[in-house]
C-alpha positions in Angstrom: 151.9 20.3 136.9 152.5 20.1 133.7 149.6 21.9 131.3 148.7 18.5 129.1 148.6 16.5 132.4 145.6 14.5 132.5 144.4 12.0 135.5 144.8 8.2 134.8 143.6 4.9 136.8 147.6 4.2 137.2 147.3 7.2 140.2 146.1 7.2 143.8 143.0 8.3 143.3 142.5 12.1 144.4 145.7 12.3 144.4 147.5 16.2 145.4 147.8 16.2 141.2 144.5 14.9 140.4 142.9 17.6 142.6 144.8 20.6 141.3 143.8 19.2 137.8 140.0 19.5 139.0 140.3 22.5 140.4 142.2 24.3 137.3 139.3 22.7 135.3 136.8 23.9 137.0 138.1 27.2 137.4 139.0 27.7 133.9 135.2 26.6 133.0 134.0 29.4 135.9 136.0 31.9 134.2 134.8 31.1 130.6 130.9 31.7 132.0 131.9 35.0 133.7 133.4 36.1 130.7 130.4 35.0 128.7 127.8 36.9 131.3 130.1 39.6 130.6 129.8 40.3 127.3 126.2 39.6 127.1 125.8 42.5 130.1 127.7 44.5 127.6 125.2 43.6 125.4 122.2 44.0 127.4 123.5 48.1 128.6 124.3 49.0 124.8 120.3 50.2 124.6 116.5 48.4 123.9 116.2 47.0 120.9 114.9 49.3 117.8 114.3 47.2 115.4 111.8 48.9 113.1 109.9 45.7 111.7 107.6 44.0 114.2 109.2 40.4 112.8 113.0 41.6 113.2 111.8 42.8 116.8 110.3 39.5 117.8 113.5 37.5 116.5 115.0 39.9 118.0 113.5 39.8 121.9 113.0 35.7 121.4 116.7 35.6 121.0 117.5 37.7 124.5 115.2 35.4 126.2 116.9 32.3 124.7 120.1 34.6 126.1 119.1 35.3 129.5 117.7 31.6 130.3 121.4 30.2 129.2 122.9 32.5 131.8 120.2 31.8 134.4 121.0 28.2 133.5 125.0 29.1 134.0 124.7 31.0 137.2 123.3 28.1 138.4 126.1 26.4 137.3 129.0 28.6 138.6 127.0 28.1 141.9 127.7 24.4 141.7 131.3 24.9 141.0 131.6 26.7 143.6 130.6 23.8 145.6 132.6 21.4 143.9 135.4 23.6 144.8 134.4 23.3 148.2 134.4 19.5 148.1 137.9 20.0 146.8 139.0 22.4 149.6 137.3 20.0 152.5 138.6 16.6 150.8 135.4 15.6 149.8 135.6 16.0 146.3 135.8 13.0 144.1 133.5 10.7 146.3 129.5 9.6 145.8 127.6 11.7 148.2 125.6 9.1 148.9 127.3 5.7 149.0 130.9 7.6 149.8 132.6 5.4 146.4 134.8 7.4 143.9 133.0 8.8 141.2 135.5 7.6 138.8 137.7 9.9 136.7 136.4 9.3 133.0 132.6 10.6 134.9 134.9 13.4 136.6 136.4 14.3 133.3 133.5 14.5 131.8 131.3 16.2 134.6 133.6 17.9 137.0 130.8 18.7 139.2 129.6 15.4 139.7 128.5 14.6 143.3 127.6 11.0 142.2 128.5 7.4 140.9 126.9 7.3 137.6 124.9 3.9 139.7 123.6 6.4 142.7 122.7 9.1 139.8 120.6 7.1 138.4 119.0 5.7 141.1 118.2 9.1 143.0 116.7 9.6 138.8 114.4 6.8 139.5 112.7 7.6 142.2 112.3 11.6 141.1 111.1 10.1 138.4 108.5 7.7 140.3 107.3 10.4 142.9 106.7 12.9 140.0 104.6 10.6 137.8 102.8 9.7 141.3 
């Protein structure tokens, strides 16, 4: 495949070419987080923090917090590549999980680990929405 291939309307859709564009896409995003988690691990083993002014240690620890909740955020994220990747190996990727349409590609593009229509997404953001103000 050639490296500035991109996905277009003109195509089957999931097509053998569109797939392995997904899935280098999503594993190229997978390996950017791990390499990210990486260096803040590096980071984190280097030693506690010294700093000798109360206010340079509280911007300080604030900063690791902010840290640690974007990679709790992205392990959660690798998890749902990981899936996606899945849906990919069991031909599944691509399509709504609930009404079974394609997704589209511009949503794909966008959101490779879409499981929805942007229609069903919002919908199933409805009702959350409904039974939490309830």
């Amino acid at each position: 495949m050639p490296g500035d291939y991109v996905p277009s309307d003109d195509e089957v859709y999931m097509s053998e070419q569109q797939l392995d564009y997904f899935r280098r896409l999503l594993l190229e995003w997978k390996k950017s987080i791990l390499s990210a988690s990486a260096g803040t691990l590096s980071a984190l083993q280097d030693g506690p923090l010294r700093e000798p002014d109360l206010n340079d240690r509280a911007s300080s620890e604030t900063d690791w917090g902010i840290e640690l909740r974007t990679r709790d955020r992205q392990r959660k994220l690798i998890a749902k590549i990981d899936s996606a990747m899945r849906r990919i190996d069991e031909g599944e990727y691509g399509f709504c999980e609930v009404t079974g349409e394609p997704i589209g590609l511009g949503r794909l593009i966008a959101r490779p680990i879409a499981t929805m229509t942007v229609e069903a997404q919002e919908a199933h953001e409805r009702r959350e929405k409904i039974s939490r103000d309830m």
